[in-house]
C-alpha positions as CSV (number, residue, x, y, z in Angstrom):
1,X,39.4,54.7,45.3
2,X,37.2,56.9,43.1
3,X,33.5,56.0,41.7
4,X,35.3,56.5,38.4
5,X,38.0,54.0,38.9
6,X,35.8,51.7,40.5
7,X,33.7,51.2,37.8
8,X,36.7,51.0,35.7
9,X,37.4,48.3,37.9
10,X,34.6,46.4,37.6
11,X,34.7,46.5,33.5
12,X,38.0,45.3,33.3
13,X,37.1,42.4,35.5
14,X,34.4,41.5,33.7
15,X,35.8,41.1,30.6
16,X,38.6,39.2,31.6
17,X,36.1,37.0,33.3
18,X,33.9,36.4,30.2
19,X,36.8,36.1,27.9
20,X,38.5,33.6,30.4
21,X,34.6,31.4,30.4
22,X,34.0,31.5,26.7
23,X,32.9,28.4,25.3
24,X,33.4,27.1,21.6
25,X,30.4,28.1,19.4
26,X,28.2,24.9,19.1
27,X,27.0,24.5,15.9
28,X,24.4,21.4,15.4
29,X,24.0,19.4,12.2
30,X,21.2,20.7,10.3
31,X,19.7,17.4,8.2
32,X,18.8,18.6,4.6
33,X,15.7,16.7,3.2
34,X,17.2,16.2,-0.7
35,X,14.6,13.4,-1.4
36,X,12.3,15.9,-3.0
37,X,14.8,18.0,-4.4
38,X,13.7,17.2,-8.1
39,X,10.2,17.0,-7.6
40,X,7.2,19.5,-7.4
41,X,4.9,19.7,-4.7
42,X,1.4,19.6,-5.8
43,X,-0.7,20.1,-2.7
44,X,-0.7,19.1,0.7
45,X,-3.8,18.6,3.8
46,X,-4.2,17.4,7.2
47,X,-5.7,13.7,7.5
48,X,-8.3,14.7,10.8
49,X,-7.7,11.8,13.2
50,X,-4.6,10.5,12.1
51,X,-2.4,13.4,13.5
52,X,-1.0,13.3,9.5
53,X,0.4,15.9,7.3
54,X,-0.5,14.2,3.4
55,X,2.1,16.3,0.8
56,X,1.3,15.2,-2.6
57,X,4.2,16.0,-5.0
58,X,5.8,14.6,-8.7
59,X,8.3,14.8,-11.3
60,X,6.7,17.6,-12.9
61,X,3.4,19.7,-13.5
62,X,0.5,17.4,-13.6
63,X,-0.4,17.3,-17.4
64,X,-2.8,14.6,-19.2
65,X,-1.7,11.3,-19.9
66,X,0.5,8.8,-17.4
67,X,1.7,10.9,-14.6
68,X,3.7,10.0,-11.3
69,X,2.6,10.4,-8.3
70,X,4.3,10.5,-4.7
71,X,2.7,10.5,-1.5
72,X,5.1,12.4,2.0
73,X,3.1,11.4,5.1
74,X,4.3,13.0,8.0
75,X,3.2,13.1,11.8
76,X,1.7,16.2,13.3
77,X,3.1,15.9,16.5
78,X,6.4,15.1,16.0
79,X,7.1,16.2,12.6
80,X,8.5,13.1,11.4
81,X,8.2,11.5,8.3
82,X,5.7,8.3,8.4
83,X,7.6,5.6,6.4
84,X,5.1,2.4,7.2
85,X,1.4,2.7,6.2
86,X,-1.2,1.7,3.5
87,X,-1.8,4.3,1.2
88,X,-4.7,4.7,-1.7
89,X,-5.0,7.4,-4.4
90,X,-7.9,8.1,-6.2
91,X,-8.5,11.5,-8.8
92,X,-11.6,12.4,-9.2
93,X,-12.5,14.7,-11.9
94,X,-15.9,16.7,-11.3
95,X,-17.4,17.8,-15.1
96,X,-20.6,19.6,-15.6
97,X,-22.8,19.1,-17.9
98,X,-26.3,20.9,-18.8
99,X,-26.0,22.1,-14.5
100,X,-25.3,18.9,-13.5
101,X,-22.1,17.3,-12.1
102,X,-21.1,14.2,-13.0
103,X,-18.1,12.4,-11.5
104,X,-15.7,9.8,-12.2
105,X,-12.4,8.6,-12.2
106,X,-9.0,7.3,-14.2
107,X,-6.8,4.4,-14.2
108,X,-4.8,4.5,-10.9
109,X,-1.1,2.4,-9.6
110,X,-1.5,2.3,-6.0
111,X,1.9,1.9,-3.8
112,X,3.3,-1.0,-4.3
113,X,4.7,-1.6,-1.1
114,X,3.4,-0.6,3.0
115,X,6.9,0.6,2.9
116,X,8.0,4.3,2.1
117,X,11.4,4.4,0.3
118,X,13.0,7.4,1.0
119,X,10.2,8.4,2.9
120,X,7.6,8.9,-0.5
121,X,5.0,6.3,-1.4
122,X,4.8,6.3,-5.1
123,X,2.4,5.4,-7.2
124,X,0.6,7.1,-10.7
125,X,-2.6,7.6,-12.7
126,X,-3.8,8.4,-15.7
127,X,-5.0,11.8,-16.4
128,X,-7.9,12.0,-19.1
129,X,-8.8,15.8,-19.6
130,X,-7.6,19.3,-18.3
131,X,-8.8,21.4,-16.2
132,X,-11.2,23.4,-17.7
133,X,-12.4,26.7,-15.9
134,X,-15.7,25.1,-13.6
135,X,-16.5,23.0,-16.1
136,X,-13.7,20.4,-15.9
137,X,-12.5,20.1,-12.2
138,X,-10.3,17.7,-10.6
139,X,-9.5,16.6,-7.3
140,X,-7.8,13.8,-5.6
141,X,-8.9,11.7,-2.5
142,X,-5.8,9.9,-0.7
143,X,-6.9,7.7,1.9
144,X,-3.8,6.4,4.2
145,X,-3.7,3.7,7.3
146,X,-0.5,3.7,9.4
147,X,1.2,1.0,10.9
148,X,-0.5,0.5,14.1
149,X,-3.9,2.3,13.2
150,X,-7.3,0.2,12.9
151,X,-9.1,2.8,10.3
152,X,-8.7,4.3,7.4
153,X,-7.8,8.3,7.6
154,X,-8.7,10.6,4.3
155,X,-8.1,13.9,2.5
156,X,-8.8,15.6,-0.6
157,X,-7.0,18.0,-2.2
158,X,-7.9,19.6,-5.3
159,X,-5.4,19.9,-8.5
160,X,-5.1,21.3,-11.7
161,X,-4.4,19.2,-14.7
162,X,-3.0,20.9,-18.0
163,X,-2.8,20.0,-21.2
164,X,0.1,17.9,-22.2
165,X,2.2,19.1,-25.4
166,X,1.1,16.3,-27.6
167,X,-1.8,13.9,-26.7
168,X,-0.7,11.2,-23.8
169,X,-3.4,9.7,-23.5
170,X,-6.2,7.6,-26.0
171,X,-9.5,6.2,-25.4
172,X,-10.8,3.6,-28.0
173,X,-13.7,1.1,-28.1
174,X,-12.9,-2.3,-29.5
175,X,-15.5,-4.5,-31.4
176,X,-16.9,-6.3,-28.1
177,X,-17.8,-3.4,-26.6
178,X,-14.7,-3.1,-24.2
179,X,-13.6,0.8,-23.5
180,X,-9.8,1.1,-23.5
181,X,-7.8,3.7,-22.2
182,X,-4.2,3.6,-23.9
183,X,-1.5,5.7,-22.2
184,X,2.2,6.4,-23.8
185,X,4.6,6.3,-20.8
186,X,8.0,6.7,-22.4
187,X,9.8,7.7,-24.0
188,X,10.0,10.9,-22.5
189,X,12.8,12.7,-23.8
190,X,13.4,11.1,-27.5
191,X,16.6,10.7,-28.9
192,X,18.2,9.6,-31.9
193,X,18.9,5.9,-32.2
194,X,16.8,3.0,-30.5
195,X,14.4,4.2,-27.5
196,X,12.6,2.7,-25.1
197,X,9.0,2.4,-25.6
198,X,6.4,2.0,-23.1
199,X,2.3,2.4,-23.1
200,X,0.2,1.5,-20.5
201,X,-3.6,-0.2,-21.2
202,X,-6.6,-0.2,-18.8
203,X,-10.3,-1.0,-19.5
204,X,-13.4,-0.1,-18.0
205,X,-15.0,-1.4,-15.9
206,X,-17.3,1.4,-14.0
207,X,-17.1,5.2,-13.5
208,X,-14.2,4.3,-10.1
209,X,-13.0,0.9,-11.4
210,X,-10.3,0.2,-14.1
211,X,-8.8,-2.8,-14.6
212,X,-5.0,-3.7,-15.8
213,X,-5.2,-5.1,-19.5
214,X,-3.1,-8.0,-20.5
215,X,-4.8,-9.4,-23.1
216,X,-3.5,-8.1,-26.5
217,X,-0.7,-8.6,-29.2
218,X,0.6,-5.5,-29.9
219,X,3.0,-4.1,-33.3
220,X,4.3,-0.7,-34.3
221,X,5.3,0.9,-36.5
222,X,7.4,4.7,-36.6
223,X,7.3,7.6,-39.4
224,X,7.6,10.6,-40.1
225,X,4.3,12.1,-41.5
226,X,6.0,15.2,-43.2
227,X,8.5,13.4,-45.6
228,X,7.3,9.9,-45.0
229,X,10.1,8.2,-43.7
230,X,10.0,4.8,-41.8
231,X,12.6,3.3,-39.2
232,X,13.0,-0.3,-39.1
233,X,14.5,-2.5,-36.2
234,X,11.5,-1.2,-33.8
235,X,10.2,-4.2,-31.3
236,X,7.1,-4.7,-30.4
237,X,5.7,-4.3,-26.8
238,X,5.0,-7.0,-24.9
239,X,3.1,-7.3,-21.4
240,X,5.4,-6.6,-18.4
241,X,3.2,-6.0,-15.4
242,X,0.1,-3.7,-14.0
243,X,-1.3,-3.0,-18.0
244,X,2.0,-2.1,-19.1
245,X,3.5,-3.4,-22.4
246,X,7.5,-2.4,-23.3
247,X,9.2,-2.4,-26.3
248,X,11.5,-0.4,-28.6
249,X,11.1,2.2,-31.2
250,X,14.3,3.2,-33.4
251,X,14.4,6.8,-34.6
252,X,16.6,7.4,-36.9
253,X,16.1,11.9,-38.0
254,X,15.5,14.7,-35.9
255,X,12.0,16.1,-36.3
256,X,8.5,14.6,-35.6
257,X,7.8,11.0,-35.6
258,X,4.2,9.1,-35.2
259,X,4.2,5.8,-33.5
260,X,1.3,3.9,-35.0
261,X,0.2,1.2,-32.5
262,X,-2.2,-2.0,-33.7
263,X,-3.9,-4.0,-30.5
264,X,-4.9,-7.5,-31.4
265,X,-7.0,-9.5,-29.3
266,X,-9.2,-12.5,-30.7
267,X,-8.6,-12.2,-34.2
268,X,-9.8,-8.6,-34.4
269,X,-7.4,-5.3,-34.2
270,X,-8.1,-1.7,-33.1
271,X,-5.5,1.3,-33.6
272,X,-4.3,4.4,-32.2
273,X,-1.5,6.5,-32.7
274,X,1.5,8.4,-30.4
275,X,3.4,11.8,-31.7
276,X,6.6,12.6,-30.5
277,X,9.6,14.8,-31.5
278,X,13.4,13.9,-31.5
């Protein structure tokens, strides 16, 4: 036999060899993370000496007023999502004034629950101010514990804040001396006809510490500054839980509406105001 045929030989062989041993293609199951899918991640940092990835995302921009929060803890080694574990959030914004920084911080809702669901601890807090070039900074410090660990880990990240649309957020001084900090919390996306209403209220009690208020009647009222119209059927708020009072508000034209709000506590009554557009 020739070198020519020989090889010829040998090729033929071969592939009848290879296509008699071909195997099926295997194709694994790739699993899709869709928890997130709506939300926007903020930042994220390594917690040093808890082997923890700390993603920090939420439902949209961070913008002043009430803003959720959700914390992804994940392990460095092995890459999988941490779903048991303490977790604390505090912002921190960092303003200067004549050289000199002075910090503090804003109303806060910590998790809930040890537990993740869906692998996100969630939780909120009440942004006062934007960012403001170096003269208005913010940052956030989360501090976790996992399941099984004896000390608290820690990270901070730094964020930007923007200015919401219309003003979320109030701060009013009632006759005692009390410092309130009033935030609207819904409803979101207005409509026509009778919507939820929801405001949270917190009072000061030091630079880091708010507490959750439950102490006040509250009415209000809805118009429409322009042409003076007034809707009728609102209800007033009442306390639910964790400084947060929910009612209704009925809006009844297209265009923009202020939500007057009157906070009554021992016989004496502050107010503040909410606009929105339907």
């Amino acid at each position: 036999m020739s070198l020519k045929k020989h090889y010829l030989s040998a090729f033929i062989l071969a592939v009848i060899l290879l296509t008699a041993c071909k195997k099926e293609t295997y194709n694994p199951t790739v699993e899709i993370d869709t928890t997130k899918s709506s939300l926007i991640k903020i930042s994220e940092a390594y917690a040093i000496g808890s082997a923890t990835k700390v993603e920090l995302w939420s439902d949209s921009e961070i913008s002043t007023g009430y803003q959720k929060l959700y914390v992804a803890l994940y392990d460095s080694i092995t890459k999988k999502p941490v779903t048991r574990s303490i977790v604390e959030i505090l912002p921190i914004i960092d303003k200067k004034i004549n050289d000199t920084f002075i910090s503090y911080s804003v109303p806060i809702e910590n998790p809930e629950s040890f537990d993740a669901t869906e692998t996100l601890f969630q939780c909120a807090a009440v942004f006062t101010t934007p960012t403001y070039g170096d003269l208005t900074q913010w940052r956030i410090k989360i501090r976790l514990k996992k399941a099984g660990q004896n000390e608290f880990a820690e990270v901070q990240m730094p964020i930007y804040v923007k200015p919401s649309t219309y003003e979320r957020v109030k701060t009013i001084v009632e006759a005692d001396g009390t410092k309130l900090t009033i935030a609207f919390v819904s409803p979101l996306y207005p409509k026509l006809d009778l919507n939820d209403f929801e405001i949270i209220i917190n009072h000061t009690a030091d630079l880091f510490t708010y507490h959750c208020d439950n102490s006040h009647s509250i009415d209000i009222s809805a118009e429409m500054p322009l042409n003076k119209v007034i809707s009728s059927n609102n209800v007033n708020p009442i306390y639910d839980k964790n400084g947060h009072y929910k009612g209704k508000v009925n809006l009844t034209k297209n265009g923009k509406w202020r939500i007057n709000i009157n906070l009554t506590k021992d016989g004496k009554t502050v107010s503040t105001f909410f606009d929105i557009s339907v």
